[in-house]
C-alpha positions in Angstrom: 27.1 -70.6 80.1 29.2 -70.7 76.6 31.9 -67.9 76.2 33.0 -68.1 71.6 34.9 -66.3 70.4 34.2 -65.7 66.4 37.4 -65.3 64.7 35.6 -64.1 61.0 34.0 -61.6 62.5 36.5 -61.1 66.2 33.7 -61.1 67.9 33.5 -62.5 71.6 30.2 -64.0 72.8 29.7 -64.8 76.6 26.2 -66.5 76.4 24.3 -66.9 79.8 21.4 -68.6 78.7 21.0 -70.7 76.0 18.0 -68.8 74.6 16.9 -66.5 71.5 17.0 -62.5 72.2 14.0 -61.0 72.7 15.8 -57.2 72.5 19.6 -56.0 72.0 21.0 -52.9 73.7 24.1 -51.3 72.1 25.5 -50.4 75.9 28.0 -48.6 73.8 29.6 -48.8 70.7 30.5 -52.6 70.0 29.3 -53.5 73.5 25.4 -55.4 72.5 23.4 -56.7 75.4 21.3 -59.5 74.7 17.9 -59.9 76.9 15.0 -62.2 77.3 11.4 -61.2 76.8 11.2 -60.8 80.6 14.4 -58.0 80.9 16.8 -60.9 82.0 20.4 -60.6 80.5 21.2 -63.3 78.4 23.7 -62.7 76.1 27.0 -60.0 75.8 28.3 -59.6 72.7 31.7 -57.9 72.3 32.8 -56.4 68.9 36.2 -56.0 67.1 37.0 -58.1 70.6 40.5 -58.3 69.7 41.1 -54.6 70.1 39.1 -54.4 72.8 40.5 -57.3 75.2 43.7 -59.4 75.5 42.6 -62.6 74.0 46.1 -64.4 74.3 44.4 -66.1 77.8 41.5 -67.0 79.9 41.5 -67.2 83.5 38.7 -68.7 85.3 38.9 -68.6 88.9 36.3 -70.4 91.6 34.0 -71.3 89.2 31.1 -73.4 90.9 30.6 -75.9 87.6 33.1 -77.8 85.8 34.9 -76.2 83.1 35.4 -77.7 79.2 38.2 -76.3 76.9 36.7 -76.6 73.2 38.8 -76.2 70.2 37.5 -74.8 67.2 33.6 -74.9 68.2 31.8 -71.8 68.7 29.5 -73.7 71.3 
């Protein structure tokens, strides 16, 4: 799981699966839903994220998997 957040575009990404989109839902406006050919959810994509969410900090709390700070790569 990758979460990238696209500063030319402030766009966040929270990728679930490292797959290609078979379909995209606009949940609502901004809000895309990625899915797999079989209906999974693989992808949410978040638009004009900065106006949308506080991006001055991430928390990530019980995570099962180790966790890797990356700067500057998308993922």
């Amino acid at each position: 799981m990758n979460i990238a957040y696209f500063k030319e575009t402030d766009s966040l990404y929270f990728e679930l699966s490292p797959e290609d989109a078979a379909h995209a839902w606009e949940a609502q406006e901004g809000i895309v839903i990625n899915l797999s050919q079989d209906g999974r959810v693989i992808g949410i994509e978040i638009e004009h994220a900065s106006q949308k969410a506080d991006l001055s900090l991430l928390r990530v709390g019980n995570f099962p998997g180790e966790v890797h700070a990356v700067e500057g790569a998308s993922h």
